[in-house]
C-alpha positions as CSV (number, residue, x, y, z in Angstrom):
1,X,125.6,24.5,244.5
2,X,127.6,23.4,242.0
3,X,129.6,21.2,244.2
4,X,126.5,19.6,245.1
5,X,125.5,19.4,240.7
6,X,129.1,18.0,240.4
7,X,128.7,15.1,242.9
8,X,124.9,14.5,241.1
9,X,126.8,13.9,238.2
10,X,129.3,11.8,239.0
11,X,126.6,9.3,240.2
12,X,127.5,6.2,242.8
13,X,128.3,6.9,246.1
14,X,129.8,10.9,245.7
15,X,126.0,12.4,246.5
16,X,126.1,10.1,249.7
17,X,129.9,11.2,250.6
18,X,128.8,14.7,249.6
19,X,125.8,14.9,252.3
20,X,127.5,12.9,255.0
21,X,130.6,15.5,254.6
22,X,128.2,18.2,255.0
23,X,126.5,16.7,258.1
24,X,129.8,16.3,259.7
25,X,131.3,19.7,258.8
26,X,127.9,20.9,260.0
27,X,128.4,19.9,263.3
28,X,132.0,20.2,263.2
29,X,130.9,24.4,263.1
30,X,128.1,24.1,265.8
31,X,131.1,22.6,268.0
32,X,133.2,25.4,267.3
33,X,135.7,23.3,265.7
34,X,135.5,25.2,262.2
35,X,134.6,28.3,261.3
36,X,131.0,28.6,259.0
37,X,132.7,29.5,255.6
38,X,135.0,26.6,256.1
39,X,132.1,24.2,255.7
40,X,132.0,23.8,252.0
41,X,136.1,23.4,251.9
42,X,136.0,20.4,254.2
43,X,132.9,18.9,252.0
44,X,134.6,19.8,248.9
45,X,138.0,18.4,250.0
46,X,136.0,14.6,251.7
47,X,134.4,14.9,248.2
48,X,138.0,15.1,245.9
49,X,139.3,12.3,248.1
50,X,136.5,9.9,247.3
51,X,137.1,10.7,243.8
52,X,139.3,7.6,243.2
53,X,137.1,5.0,245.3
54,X,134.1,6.3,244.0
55,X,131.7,3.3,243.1
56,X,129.1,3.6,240.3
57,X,127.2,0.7,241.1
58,X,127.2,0.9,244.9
59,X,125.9,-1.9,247.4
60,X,124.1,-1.1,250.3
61,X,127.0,-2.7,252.3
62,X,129.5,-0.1,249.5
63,X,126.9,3.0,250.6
64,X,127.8,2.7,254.0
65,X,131.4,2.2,254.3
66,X,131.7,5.4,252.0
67,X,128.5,7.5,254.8
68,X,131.3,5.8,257.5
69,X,134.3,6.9,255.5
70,X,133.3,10.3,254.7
71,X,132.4,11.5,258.5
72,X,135.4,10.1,259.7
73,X,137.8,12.0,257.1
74,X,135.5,15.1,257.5
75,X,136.5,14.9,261.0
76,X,140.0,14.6,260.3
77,X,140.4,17.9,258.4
78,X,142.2,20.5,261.0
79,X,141.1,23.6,261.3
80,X,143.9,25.8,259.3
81,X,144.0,28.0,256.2
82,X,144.0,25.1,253.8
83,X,142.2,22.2,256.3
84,X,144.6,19.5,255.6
85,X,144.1,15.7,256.9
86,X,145.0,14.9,260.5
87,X,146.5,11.4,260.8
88,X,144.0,8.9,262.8
């Protein structure tokens, strides 16, 4: 929950990055990829990463390179003890 405050106050396009991280992470678990308590760490790691592109004042075209963005480095988190990036 308070990730989810955290990204409402930091505005732009973090609450957009947050819930397309969770979507991905989401069915990253239902295909057995991760395990169900590793869904917030991917969502919270997508959503440190976007820290230093995050746009306040997002276009539409801004809000969905950064939905794009955040499933595909969701989806590049391995499954480890600290669900570092895979290179793509």
């Amino acid at each position: 929950m308070d990730l989810a405050y955290a990204a409402g106050r930091a505005g732009g396009t973090m609450t957009g990055v947050l819930s397309a991280a969770n979507e991905k992470a989401v069915e990253m678990f239902f295909d057995e990829k991760i395990s169900y308590l590793e869904i917030f760490k991917v969502v919270e790691l997508t959503c440190d990463r976007h820290q230093t592109e995050l746009a306040i004042n997002p276009s539409l075209e801004e809000i969905i390179h950064y939905d794009l963005w955040a499933r595909k480095y969701a989806a590049s988190l391995q499954q480890s003890s600290c669900l570092s990036p895979v290179p793509v």
